[in-house]
N, C-alpha and C positions, 0 to 999 in steps of 0.2 A: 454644400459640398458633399459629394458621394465617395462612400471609402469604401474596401475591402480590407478585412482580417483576414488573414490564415493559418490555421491552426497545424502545422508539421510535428507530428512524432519521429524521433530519430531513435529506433528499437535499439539500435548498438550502442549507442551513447548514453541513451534514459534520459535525454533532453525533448523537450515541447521548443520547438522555433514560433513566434507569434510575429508573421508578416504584417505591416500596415502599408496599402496603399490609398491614393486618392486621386481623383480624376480632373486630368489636366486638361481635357478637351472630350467632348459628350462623346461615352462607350471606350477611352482611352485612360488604364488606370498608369500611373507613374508608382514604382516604388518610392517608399518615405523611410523606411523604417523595420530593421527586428529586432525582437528580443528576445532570448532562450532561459528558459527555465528548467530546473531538475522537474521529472514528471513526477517521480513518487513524493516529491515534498508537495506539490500543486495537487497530488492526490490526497493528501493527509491534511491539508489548506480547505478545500472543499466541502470538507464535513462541518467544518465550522461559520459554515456560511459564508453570504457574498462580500457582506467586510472586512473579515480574515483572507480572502483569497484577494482583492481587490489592491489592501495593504501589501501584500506578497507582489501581485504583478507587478503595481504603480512603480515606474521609476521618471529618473529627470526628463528621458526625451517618449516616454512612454505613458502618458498620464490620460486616462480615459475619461469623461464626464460619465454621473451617477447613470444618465439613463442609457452611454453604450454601454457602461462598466457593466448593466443588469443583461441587457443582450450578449452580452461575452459571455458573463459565469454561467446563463443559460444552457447556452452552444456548449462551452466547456464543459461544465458538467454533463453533459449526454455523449461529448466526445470522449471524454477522459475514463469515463463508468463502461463505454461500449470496448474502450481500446483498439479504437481505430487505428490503423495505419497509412489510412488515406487521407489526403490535403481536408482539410473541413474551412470554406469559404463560409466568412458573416459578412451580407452588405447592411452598409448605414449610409443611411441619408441625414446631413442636420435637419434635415426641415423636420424630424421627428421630432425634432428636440422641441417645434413648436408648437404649445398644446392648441388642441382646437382648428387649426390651420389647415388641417392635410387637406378637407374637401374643401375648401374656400375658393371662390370663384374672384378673382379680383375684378370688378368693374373697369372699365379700360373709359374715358370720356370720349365722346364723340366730338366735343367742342374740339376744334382747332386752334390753336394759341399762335396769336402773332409775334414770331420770334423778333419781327425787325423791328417791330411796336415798342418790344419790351429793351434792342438794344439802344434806342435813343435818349437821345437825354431831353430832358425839358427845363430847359435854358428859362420857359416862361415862370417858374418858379422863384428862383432867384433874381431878384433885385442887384443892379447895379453897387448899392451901398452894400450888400450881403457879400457880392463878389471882393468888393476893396475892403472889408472884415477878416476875408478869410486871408487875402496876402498881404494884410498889413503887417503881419509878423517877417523879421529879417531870418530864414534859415540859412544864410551862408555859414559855416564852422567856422568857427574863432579858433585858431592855433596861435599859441606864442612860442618864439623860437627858444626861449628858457625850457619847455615845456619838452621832456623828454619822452614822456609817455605817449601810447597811442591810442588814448582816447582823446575825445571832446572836454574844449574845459565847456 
């Protein structure tokens, strides 16, 4: 899934707004999600590295994995140090999250698979006796009319 961050400073208020969206249909992002922050504490969070600021973002509907959390405090920190006041866009892709992956070419088979092959049954397997095995058991439900509950005895 493809997401977009965005990083809003609000100079009158001293808040960072931190956008999340994610993409509902290829090149169309849907809003998920913000959460606003004091800048000067997020400023003073920073110097102590990305697991101090990380603990400061993280909240319940706001939880990043270790390898966007690293691409965030990145962005952040060059946003935060310049004192932009313009939108700062991070795209993430999961498939980053896959190590190894990104240039992998997946083989596609050229064999053709018989769907209608595979939805038949094969009756020649079972034996007559196998068939009277399997519904020799009675599953009709046993109720008694004492029986007030709504289970099975």
């Amino acid at each position: 899934m493809k997401q977009k961050f965005a990083f809003e400073i609000d100079a009158k208020k001293g808040r960072l707004k931190i956008s999340e969206s994610a993409e509902s249909d290829p090149g169309t992002f849907v809003p998920l999600h913000f959460e606003e922050y004091d800048v000067e504490a997020l400023k003073s969070v920073l110097g102590k590295g990305q697991a101090a600021m990380m603990e400061m973002v993280r909240r319940k509907n706001f939880f990043p994995p270790n390898i966007l959390a690293t691409k965030l405090f990145a962005a952040l920190s060059g946003y935060l140090e310049e004192g932009n006041e313009e939108v700062l866009v991070v795209d993430f892709d999961d498939t980053e999250t896959l190590e190894g992956l990104e240039g992998l070419e997946i083989e596609e088979e050229d064999e053709d698979v018989d769907l209608d092959g595979l939805l038949t049954s094969d009756d020649e397997d079972l034996s007559e006796d196998d068939i009277k095995e399997i519904d020799s058991d009675d599953d009709t439900p046993k109720f008694h009319i004492d029986d007030d509950s709504e289970q099975e005895n």
